[in-house]
C-alpha positions as CSV (number, residue, x, y, z in Angstrom):
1,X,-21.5,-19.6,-31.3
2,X,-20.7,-19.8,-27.8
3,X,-18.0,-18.4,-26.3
4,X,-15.4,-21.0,-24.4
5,X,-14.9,-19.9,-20.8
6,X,-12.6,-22.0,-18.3
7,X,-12.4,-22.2,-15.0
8,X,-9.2,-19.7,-13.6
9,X,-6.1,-20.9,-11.7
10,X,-5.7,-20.9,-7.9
11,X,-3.7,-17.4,-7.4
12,X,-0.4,-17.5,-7.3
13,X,1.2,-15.2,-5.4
14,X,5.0,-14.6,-4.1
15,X,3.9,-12.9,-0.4
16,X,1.7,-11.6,1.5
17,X,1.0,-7.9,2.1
18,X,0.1,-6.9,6.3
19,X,-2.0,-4.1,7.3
20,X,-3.1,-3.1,10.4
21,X,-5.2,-0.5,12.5
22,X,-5.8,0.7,16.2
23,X,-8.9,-1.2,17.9
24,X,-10.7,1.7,20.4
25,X,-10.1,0.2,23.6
26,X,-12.4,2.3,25.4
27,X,-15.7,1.6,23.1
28,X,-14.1,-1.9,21.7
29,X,-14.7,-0.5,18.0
30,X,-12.6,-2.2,15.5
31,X,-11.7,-1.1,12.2
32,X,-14.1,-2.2,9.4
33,X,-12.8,-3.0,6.0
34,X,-14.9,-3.1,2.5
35,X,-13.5,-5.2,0.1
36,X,-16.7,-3.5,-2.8
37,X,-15.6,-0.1,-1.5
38,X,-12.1,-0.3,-0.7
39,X,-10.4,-3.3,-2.5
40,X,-8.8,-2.0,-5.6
41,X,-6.8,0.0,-2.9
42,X,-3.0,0.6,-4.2
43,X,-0.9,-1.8,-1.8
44,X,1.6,1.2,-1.0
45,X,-1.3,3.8,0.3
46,X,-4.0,2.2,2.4
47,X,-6.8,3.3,2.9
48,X,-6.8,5.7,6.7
49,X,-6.3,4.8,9.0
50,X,-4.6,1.1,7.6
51,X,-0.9,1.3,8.6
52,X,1.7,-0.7,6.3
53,X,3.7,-3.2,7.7
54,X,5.1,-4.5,4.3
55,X,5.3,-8.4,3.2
56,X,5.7,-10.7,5.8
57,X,6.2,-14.6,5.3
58,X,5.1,-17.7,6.9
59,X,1.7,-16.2,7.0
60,X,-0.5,-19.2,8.4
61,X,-4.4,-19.4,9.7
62,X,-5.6,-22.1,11.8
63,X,-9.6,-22.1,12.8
64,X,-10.0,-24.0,16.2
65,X,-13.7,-23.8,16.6
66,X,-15.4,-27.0,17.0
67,X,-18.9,-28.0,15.6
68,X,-21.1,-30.7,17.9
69,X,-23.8,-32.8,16.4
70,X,-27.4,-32.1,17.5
71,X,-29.0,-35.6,18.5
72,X,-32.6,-36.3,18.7
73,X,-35.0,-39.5,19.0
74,X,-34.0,-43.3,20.3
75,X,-32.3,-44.1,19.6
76,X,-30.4,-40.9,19.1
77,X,-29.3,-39.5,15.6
78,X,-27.7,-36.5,14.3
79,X,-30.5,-33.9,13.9
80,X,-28.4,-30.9,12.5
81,X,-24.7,-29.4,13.7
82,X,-24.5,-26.8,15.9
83,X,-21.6,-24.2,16.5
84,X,-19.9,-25.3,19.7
85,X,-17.0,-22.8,20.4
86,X,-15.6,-19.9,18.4
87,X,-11.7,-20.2,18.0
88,X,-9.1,-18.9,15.6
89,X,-5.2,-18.1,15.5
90,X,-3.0,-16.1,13.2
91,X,0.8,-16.9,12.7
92,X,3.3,-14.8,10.7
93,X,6.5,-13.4,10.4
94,X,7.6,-9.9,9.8
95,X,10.4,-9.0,7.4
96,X,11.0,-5.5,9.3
97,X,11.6,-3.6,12.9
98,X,10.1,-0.9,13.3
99,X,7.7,0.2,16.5
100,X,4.6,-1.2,15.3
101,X,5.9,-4.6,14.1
102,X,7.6,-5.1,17.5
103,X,4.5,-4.2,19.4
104,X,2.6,-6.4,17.4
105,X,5.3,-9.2,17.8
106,X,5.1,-8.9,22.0
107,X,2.3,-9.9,23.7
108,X,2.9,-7.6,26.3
109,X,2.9,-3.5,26.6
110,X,5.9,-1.7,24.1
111,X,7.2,1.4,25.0
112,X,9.8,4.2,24.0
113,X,13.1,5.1,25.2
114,X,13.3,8.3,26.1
115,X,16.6,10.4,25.8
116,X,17.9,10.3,29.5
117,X,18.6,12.9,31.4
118,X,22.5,13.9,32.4
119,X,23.1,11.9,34.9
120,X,20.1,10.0,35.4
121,X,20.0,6.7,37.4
122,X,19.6,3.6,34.9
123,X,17.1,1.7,34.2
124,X,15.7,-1.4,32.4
125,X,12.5,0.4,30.1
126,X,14.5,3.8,30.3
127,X,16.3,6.0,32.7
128,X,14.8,9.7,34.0
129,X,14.4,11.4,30.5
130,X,15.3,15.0,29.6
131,X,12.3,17.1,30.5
132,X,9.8,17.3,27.3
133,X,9.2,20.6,25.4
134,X,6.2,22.3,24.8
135,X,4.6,22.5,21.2
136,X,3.7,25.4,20.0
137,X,0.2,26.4,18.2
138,X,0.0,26.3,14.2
139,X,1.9,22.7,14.4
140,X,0.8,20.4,12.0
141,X,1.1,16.5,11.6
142,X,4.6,17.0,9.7
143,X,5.5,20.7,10.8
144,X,6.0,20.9,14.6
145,X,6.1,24.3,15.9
146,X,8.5,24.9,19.0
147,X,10.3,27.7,20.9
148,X,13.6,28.3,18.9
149,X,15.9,27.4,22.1
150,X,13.7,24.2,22.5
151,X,14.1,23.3,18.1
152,X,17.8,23.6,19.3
153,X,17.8,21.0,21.3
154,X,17.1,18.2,17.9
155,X,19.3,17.7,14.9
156,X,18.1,15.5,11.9
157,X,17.4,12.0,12.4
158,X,16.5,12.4,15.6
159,X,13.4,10.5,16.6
160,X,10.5,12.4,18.8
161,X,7.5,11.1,20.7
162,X,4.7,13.4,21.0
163,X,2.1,13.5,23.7
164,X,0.1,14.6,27.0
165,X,1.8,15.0,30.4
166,X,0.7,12.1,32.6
167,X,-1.7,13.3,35.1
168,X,-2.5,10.7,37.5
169,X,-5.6,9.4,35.1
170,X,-5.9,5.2,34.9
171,X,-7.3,3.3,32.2
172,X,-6.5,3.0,28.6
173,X,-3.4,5.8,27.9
174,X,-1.9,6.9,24.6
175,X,-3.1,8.4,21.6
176,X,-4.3,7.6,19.0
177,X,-3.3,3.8,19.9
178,X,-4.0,2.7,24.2
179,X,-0.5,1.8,24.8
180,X,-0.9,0.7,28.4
181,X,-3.6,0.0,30.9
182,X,-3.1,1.7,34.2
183,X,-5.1,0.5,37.3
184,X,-3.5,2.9,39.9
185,X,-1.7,6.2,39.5
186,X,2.0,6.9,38.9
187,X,4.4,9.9,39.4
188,X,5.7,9.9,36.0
189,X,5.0,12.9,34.2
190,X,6.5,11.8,31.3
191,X,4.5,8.3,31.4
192,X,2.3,8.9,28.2
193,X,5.4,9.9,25.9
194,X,6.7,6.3,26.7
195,X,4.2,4.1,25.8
196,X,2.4,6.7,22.7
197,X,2.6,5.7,19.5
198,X,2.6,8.6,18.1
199,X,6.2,9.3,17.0
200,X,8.0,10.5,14.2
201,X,11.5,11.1,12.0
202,X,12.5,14.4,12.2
203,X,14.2,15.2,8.6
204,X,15.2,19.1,9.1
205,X,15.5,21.5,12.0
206,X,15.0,24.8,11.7
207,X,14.8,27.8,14.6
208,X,11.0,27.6,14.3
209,X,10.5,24.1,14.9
210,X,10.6,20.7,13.5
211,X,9.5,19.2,10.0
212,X,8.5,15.1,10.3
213,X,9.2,12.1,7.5
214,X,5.6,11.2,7.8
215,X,2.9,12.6,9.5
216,X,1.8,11.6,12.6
217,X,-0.3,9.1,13.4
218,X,-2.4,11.3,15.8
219,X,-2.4,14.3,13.3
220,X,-2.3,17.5,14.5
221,X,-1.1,17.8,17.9
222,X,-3.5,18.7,20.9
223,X,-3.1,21.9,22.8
224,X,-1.2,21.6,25.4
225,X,0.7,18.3,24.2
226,X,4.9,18.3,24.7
227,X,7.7,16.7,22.7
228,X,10.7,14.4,24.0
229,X,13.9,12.7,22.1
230,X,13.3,9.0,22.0
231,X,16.2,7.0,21.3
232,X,14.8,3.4,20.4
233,X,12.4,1.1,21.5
234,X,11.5,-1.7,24.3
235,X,9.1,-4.0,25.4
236,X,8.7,-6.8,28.1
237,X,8.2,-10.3,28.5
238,X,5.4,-10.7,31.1
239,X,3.0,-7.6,32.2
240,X,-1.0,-7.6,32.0
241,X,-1.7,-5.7,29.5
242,X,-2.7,-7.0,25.5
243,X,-2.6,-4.8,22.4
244,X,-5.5,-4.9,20.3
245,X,-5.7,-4.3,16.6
246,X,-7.9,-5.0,13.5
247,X,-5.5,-6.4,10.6
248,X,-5.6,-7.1,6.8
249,X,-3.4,-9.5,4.8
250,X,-3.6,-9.3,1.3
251,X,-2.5,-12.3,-1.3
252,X,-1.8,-10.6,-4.7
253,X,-2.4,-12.8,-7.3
254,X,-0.2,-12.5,-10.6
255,X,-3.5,-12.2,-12.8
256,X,-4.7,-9.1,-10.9
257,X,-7.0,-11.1,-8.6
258,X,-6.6,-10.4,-4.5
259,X,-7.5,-12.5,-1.5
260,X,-8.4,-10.1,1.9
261,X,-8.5,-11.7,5.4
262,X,-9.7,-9.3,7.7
263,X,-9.7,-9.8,11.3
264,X,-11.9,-7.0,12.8
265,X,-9.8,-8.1,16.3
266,X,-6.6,-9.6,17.0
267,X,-4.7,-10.0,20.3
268,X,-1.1,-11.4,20.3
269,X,-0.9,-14.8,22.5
270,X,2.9,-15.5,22.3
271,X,5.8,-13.6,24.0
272,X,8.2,-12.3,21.6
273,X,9.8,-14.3,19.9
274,X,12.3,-14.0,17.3
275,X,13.4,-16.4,14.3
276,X,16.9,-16.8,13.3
277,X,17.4,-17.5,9.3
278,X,20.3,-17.3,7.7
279,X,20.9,-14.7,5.0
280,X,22.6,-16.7,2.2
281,X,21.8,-20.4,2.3
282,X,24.4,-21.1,-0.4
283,X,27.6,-19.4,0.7
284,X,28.4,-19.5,4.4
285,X,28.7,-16.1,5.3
286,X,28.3,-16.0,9.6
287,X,25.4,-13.6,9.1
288,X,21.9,-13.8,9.7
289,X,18.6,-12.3,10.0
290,X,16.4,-12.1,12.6
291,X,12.9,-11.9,12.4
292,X,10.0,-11.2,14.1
293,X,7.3,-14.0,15.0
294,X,4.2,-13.2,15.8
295,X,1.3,-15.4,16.8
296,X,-2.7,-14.0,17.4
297,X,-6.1,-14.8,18.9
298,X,-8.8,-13.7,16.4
299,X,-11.5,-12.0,18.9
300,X,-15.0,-12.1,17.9
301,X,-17.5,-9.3,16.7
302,X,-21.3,-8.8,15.8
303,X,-21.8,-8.3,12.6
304,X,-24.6,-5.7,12.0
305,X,-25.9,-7.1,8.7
306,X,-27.5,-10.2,11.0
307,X,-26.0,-10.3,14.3
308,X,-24.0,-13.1,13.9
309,X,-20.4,-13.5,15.9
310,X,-17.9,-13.0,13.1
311,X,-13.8,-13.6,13.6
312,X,-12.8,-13.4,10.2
313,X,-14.3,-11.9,6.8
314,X,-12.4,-13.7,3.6
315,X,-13.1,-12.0,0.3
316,X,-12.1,-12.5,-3.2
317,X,-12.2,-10.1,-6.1
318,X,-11.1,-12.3,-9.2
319,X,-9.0,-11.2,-11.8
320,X,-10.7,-8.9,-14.7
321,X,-12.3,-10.9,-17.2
322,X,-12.2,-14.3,-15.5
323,X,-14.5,-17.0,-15.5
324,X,-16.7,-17.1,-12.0
């Protein structure tokens, strides 16, 4: 007897899950994901170096490429289509603040504040900061090693940047994300430390040093690299420079079945923008959130397997057992 197989359901899903990871601006490499390898990945531990940004909402694609008819003969026909133009855009909202969603949500450069100085003249992206510490060797990505007078200086909760002094290089700065572009020199020595992303939560202070929430997104730090209180977070409406990342929104299905969209490259085209919704649509409370919109350009790539210009890769991995 033959068995009686039917055709699955369209997923349904209650949100969508938003990874991301640092494009290398210098060598324009992307991120590559592998839904075979890599896709029964648990949704609250990605696979390095994927960073979770939690569910977001209003999660929308929109391709704008255009296709053009080949014509041939008289009088002229349609031949075949051809690919005219390579265009896509990514829309979303994020649910949380935190660095990386604001960064992501500006389409300009996002820095740190820096703990000011006593004294210091104000300023609109952060005043003269209190001079950085050194780190000491034998730091790790959650232990940071420093002078005991220096681990004196930080109770817990406080929130550090980590990083290089500025030297008067140009170019793509910060690690392990480019945070800026510089096309002259400044006289900032603390220039790196405000545009890194590599920051942290300190959790407990002890006369040795530091211990970190999570580890840091550059790992261990480099010799030579200092430490400075940070005391939130700003960015700019206007400026030159674009970030860059490679992103992954997942669709979770009820039945066990996921959806990936992966965007090898994505550059935000919007300023930032926020969205205003109110917290409790039934009772009239005064309060409500404010979100995070975000709107990308989906930037193209060559895909090795047969050099064709890729923006997007869509997979499906169906639920188990289910008809295909």
């Amino acid at each position: 007897m033959t068995a009686n197989w039917f055709l699955s359901p369209a997923p349904a899903a209650r949100r969508v899950r938003a990874y991301f990871a640092p494009v290398n601006r210098a060598t324009q490499t992307p991120v590559l994901f592998d839904p075979a390898e890599q896709g029964a990945f648990n949704l609250n531990a990605p696979p390095a170096p994927w960073l979770d940004l939690g569910w977001i909402q209003g999660f929308t694609r929109h391709s704008a490429g255009k296709s053009a008819p080949l014509l041939t003969g008289i009088p002229a026909a349609p031949l075949e289509q051809v690919r005219e133009s390579l265009q896509a855009q990514v829309s979303l909202q994020f649910l949380s603040w935190t660095k990386l969603t604001m960064a992501l949500a500006t389409g300009s450069q996002h820095m740190n504040l820096l703990a000011p100085a006593s004294g210091a003249t104000p300023a609109a992206d952060g005043a003269q900061a209190v001079p950085a510490v050194t780190v000491q060797s034998g730091s790790t990505a959650t232990q940071i090693m420093l002078a005991a007078t220096d681990a004196a200086q930080f109770l817990p909760g406080s929130m550090i940047a980590l990083d290089a002094d500025y030297t008067g290089q140009t170019g793509f700065l910060g690690s392990p994300v480019a945070g800026a572009y510089l096309r002259q020199p400044l006289s900032d020595v603390d220039y790196i430390r405000r545009i890194t992303f590599n920051v942290g939560l300190v959790t407990q202070v002890t006369s040795t040093g530091l211990t970190l929430a999570r580890p840091l997104p550059a790992g261990a730090p480099a010799a030579g690299a200092k430490l400075q209180a940070i005391t939130g977070f700003v960015d700019r409406e206007g400026g030159t420079f674009y970030q860059e990342w490679s992103a992954l929104f997942v669709v979770s299905g009820t039945q066990g079945e996921r959806i990936f969209f992966h965007y090898p490259r994505l550059q935000p085209i919007t300023g930032a923008e926020e969205a205003v919704v109110p917290l409790n649509t039934r009772q009239k409370t005064g309060l409500e959130r404010t979100l995070l919109k975000a709107q990308f350009l989906a930037l193209p790539v060559v895909d090795p397997l047969d050099t064709e210009r890729v923006l997007c890769y869509r997979s499906f991995l169906p639920a188990p057992h289910a008809a295909i």
